[in-house]
N, C-alpha and C positions, 0 to 999 in steps of 0.2 A: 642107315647102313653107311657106313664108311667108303669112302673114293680115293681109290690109290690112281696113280700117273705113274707109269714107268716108262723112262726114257734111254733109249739105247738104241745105236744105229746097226747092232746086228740081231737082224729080224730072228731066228731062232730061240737066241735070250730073251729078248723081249717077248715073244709069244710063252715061250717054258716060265716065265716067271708071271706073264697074268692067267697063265695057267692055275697054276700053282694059287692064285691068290683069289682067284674067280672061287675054285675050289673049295678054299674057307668059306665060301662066303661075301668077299668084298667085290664092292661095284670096282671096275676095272677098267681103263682106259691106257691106251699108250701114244707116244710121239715116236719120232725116229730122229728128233735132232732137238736141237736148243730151242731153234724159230718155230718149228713148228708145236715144241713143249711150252712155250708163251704164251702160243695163240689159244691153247686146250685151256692155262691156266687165265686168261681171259675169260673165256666162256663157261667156263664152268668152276665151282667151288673143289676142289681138294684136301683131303685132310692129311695125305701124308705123298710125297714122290720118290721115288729112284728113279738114279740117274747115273747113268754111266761116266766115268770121268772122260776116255778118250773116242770122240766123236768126228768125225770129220767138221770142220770150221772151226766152231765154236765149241768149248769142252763143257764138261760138266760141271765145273770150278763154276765157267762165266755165267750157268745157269741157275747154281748153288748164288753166288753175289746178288743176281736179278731177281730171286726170287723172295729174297728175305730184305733186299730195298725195298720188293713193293707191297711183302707180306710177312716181316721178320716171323707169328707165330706160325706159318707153315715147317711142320719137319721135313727136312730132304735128308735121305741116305745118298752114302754114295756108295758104289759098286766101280771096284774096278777088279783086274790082273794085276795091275802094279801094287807089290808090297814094299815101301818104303817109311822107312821115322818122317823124312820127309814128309811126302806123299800125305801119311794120318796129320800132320801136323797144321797142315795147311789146311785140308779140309774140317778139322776142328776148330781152326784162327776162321773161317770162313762161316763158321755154325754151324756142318754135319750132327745131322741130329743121329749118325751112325756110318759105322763103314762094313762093306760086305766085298769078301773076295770072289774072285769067279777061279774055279766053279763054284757056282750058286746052288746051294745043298737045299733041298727043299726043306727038311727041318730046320735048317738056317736061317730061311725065309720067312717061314710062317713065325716061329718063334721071337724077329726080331719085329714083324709088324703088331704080333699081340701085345708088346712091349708098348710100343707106341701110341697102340690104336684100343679102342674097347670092341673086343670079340665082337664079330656082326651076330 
């Protein structure tokens, strides 16, 4: 079975989207910030994360760079509000294995982690 992390400092999203992913099927875990989305991918194997770009401290960016220093084949999406050329540019230059806007549409969801993941 496949192990998603989603990370996001506003608890509602974050519950509506491992909702949502529980529901397919996939094991589910979340963080609420950068450090404590570290410490999960320490202890435990993940096969794909979201992660929200704007977090209090530390953003998503810094946790998208950390993650693929210490596990380049991990895929991380990222999720934000913000729509900018920018914004996608960077998270591509960074290795976004996807970007998702909020609102976060549940057929939006599932269909970008069956992309990534093999159906549980």
């Amino acid at each position: 079975m496949a192990v998603i992390l989603v990370v996001d400092d506003d608890e509602p999203c974050r519950d509506a989207m491992q909702m949502i992913l529980e529901r397919e099927g996939y094991d589910v875990r979340s963080a609420a910030d950068v450090d404590q989305a570290l410490h999960e991918i320490e202890e435990f194997p993940f096969d794909l994360v979201y992660c929200d770009y704007r977090m209090p401290g530390k953003s998503g960016f810094d946790l998208l760079a950390e993650i693929h220093r210490r596990n380049p084949s991990l895929p991380v999406c990222m999720v934000s509000a913000q729509a900018s050329a920018e914004f996608d540019a960077t998270a591509r230059k960074l290795g976004a294995a996807g970007l998702l806007r909020k609102p976060i549409r549940r057929q939006q969801l599932v269909e970008h982690a069956e992309r990534i993941l093999p159906h549980p």
